[in-house]
N, C-alpha and C positions, 0 to 999 in steps of 0.2 A: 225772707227778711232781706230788706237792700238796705246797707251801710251806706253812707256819704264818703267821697272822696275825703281822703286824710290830706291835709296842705301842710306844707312846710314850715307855718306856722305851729305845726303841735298845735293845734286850737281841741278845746272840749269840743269831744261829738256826742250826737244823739239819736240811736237810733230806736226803734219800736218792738215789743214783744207784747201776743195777745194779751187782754186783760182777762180774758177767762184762764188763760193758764196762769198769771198774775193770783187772780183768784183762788185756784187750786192750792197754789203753793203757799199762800198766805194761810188756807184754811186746815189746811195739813198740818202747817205750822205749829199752831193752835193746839192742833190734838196729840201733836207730837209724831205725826204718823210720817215713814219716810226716809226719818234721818238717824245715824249709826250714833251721836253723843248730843249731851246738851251742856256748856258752861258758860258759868257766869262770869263776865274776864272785869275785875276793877285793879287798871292798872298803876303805875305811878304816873305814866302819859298823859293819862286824864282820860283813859277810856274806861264807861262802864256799859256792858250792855249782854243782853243775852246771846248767845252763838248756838245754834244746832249745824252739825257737821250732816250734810247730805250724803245716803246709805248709796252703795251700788245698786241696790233696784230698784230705789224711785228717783226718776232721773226729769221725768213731766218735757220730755224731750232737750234736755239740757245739752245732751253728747251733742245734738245738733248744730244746737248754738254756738259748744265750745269748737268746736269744728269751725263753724262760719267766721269767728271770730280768729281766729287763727290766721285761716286762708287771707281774711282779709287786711290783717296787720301783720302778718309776715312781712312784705316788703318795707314798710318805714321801720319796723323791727332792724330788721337785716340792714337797714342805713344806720340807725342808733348803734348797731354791733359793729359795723366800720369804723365809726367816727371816736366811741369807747378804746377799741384797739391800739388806733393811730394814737389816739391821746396818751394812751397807759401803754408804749410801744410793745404788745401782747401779740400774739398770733392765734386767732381765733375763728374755728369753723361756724359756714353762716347757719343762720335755723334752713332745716330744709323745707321743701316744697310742698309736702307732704304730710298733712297733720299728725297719722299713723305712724310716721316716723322719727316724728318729732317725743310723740305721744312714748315710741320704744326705747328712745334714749332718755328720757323723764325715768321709765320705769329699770332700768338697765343702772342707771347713778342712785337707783330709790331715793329720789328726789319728788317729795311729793305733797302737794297743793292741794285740800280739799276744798269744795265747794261749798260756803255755807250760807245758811240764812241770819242777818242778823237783828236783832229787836234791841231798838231805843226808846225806852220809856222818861217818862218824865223828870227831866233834871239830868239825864244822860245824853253824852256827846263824845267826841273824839279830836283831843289836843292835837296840833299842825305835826307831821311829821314825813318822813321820806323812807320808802324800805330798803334793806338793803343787798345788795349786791351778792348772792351766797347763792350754792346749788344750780340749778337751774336757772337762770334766771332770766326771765320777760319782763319787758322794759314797759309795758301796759296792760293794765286791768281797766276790770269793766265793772259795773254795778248798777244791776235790775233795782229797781223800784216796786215795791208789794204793798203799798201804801196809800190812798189815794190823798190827793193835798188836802182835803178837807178834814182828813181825820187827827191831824196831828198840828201845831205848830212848832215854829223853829227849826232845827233839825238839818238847817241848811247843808250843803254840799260844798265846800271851797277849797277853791285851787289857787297855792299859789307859788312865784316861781321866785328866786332867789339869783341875780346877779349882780355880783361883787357886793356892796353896801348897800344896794337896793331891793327892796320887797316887793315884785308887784304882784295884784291882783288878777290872777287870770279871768275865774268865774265865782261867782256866788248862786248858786240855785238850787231848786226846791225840788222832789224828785216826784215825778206824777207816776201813777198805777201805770209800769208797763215802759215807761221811759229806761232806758239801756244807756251809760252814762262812759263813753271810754276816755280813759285820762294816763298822761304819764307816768308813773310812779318811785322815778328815783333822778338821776340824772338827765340832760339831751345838750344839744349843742345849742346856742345861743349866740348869734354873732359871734363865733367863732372861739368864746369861752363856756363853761362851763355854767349850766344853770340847773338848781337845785331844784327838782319840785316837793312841796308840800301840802299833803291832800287832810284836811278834817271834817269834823261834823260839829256845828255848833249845838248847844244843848238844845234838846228837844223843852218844850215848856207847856204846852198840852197834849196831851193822845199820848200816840204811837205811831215809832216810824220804822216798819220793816221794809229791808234789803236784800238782794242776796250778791253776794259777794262772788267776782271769777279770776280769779288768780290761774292767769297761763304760765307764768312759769310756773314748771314741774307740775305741773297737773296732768293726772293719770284718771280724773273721774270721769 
């Protein structure tokens, strides 16, 4: 798998994952096969949607991924945790180099991040919001697409970023079978203030639209 250069801009990237393992994961999905829980979360957010939590042995080569991803956003990571510090005058070690070791201080705080697949059906979506700042914490997550566009509408993906009294819109888009979507998920530096990101999902209005969700921080899967 090759990532695109990360710019300065914090811009949405996109990278690719097969769609036969796309496929898998979707059909597993399905039968339930795979994964250690299932719930259904309707929150006061405005999220409604199904969740199954990915089991330790079926992983359909995900350790790989979470590895790849890692390697490759540690460094804007490690600038994000600079610029956090200096702003909030904290003293704070960088992530290291080393996914394995990053991976042993996740498990060391029992800080910990599962991997899951999530299902939006019709009339369900996910209100704007930003996560927050706790445990472990990575400054970007990622999210597979298991869905092909055609099966579903609506559902959209939106990013957007908050500075000072202004709202703008980063991205709006649709997520194809196999599309890998990495985006910011709480604060980053903005012309030298502070910009809020807020990621949602507009309602879904036909089909279904499964996901699966990678939260690096404190993720031990």
């Amino acid at each position: 798998m090759v990532f695109p250069i990360w710019t300065t801009g914090y811009e949405l990237k996109r990278a690719y994952v097969s769609k036969e393992t796309c496929h898998k994961i979707a059909r597993d999905f399905t039968k339930g096969v795979g994964f250690d829980r299932t719930a259904r979360v309707v929150s006061e957010a405005g999220r409604n949607c199904l969740i199954r939590t990915v089991n330790e042995a079926s992983r359909w080569n995900i350790d790989v991924l979470i590895e790849l991803l890692y390697i490759y956003l540690m460094p804007p990571a490690n600038d994000w945790l600079k610029w956090f510090a200096q702003k909030n005058g904290k003293k704070m070690s960088p992530y290291p180099n080393e996914y394995n070791l990053y991976r042993g201080i996740c498990k060391k705080l029992s800080s910990h991040r599962a991997v899951s697949v999530i299902e939006y059906q019709k009339g369900h979506g996910l209100e704007p919001h930003s996560d927050d700042i706790a445990g472990v914490f990575f400054p970007f997550q990622a999210i597979l697409g298991l869905s092909d566009p055609s099966e579903y509408d609506g559902g959209d993906f939106i990013l957007e970023i908050i500075k000072g009294d202004d709202r703008e819109l980063i991205t709006r888009t649709k997520l194809g079978l196999g599309d890998l979507l990495i985006f910011p998920v709480s604060t980053l530096p903005v012309f030298g203030s502070t910009g809020q990101c807020f990621h949602s999902v507009s309602p879904v209005s036909k089909g279904v639209r499964r996901t699966m969700a990678i939260t690096l921080g404190g993720t031990v899967c």
